[in-house]
Phi, psi and omega in degrees: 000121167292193197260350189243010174280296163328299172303299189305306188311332176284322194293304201285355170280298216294293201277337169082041171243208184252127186321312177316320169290344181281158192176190169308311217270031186257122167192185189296351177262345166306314204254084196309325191260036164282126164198186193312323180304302209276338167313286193294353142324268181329328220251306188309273219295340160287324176302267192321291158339305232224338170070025178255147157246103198270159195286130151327293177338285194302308197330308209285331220255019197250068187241010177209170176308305179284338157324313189288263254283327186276328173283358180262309171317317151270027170236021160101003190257124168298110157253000000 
């Protein structure tokens, strides 16, 4: 599985959608069932995944798909 196969796989846990669905235009604002819970879902589960322990700073700024994917990117994870 790639990493970014990885990546699409937490969005599709947390939120219960379909790979297909994830994209740019996926974010809390796109996304009725965004909230803090299912945020720091996603952030446990890129930590646990990715073997990262991410700066508050990303916690806060992990509000959208492509947000994530940049915040894995300057911590060294290749998607």
């Amino acid at each position: 599985m790639t990493n970014l196969e990885k990546y699409n796989d937490i969005f599709a846990q947390v939120f219960n959608a379909k790979q297909e669905e994830l994209g740019d235009h996926y974010s809390k604002e796109t996304v009725a069932a965004w909230d803090s819970v299912h945020q720091l879902n996603i952030i446990s589960l890129m930590e646990e995944t990715f073997d990262l322990m991410l700066a508050p700073e990303d916690i806060m700024a992990c509000t959208s798909y492509n947000a994530g994917k940049e915040i894995l990117s300057r911590n060294g994870v290749e998607l």
